[in-house]
N, C-alpha and C positions, 0 to 999 in steps of 0.2 A: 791549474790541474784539470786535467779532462777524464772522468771516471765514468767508464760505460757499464749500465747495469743490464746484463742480457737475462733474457726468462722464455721459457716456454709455456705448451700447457695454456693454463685462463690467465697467465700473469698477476698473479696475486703475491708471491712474493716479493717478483720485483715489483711494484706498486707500492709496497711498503718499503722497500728499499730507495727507493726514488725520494720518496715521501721523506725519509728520515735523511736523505745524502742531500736533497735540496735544505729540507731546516739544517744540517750540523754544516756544511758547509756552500755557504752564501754565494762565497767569491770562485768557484769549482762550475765547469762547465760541466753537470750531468746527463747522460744521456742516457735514452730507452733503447734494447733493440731488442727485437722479439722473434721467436723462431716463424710465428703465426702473427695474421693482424689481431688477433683477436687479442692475446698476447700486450703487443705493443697498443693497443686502447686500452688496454688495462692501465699498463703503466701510465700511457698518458694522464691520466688521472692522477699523478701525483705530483704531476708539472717539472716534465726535465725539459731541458732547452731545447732537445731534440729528439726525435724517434725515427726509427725506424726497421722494416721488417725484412726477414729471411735473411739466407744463407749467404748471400754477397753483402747485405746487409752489416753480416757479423762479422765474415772476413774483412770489411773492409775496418771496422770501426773498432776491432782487436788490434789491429795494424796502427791506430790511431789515439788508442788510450795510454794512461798514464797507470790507471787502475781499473781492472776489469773487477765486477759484482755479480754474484751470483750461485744459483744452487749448485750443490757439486757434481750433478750430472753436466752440467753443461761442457767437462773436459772429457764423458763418456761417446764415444762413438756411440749411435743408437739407443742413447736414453731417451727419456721422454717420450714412451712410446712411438721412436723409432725419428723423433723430430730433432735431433740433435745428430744432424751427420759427419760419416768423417772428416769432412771438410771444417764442419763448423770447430766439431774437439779440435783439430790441427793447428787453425786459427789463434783459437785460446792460449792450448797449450804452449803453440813455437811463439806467442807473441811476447813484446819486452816489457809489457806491463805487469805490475804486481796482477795477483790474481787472487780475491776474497771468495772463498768458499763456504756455502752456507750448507751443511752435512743435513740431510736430509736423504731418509732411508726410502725412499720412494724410488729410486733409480739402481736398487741392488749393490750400492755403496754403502758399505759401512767401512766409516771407518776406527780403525783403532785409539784406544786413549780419549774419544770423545765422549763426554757424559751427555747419556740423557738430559733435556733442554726442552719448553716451550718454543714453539719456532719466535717469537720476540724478544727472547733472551738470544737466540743465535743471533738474530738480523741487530740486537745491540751492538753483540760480542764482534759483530763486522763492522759497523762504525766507529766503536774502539780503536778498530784494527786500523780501519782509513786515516783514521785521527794520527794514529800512528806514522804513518807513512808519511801524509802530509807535513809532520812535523818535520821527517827526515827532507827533504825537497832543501 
């Protein structure tokens, strides 16, 4: 299974998502990729097999995953202060892989039915979720 965790910004959530998809699944080939380097050296830091950065970056590696990981801006055109472009949403959104979204009101998303949450209770409630999938495979 190849689960790609995308992040913008300083990469601190995907960092912990990295973090927590290499410990819950060993045998899963996880990758970083980051809107920014700055971004993707974050995540390195949490030891995926691979990384890498920007927008061809992401189209290529949504085109390639199994499970995409990441905040929910990352399916917004222009979030992330303006680092998440059409192309990249596009990417995401038309790609065949599941897609874990971590709700996070920072990108003028909110969404409905989701309760209030520490962000490590989300980035759980997402390996839950991967746990999930995986099973289904």
């Amino acid at each position: 299974m190849r689960i790609v965790v995308i992040d913008g910004q300083g990469g601190g959530i995907g960092r912990s998502l990295v973090e927590l998809l290499v410990r819950n699944f060993p045998d899963a080939e996880i990758g970083a990729v980051g809107t920014n380097s700055v971004a993707t050296e974050t995540m390195l830091k949490g030891g995926p097999a691979f990384a890498a950065t920007g927008e061809n970056a992401v189209v290529f590696n949504a085109a390639e995953a199994d499970v995409i990981v990441g905040p929910a801006g990352i399916i917004m055109a222009n979030a992330m202060h303006g680092e998440i472009s059409p192309a990249i949403a596009m990417a995401i959104s038309s790609s065949k892989a599941k897609v874990v979204l971590i709700p996070m009101n920072h990108c003028r998303a909110y969404i409905a039915g989701v309760e209030e949450k520490k962000v490590g209770e989300y980035l759980q409630d997402a390996i839950d979720i991967v746990r999930r999938l995986a099973a289904e495979k």
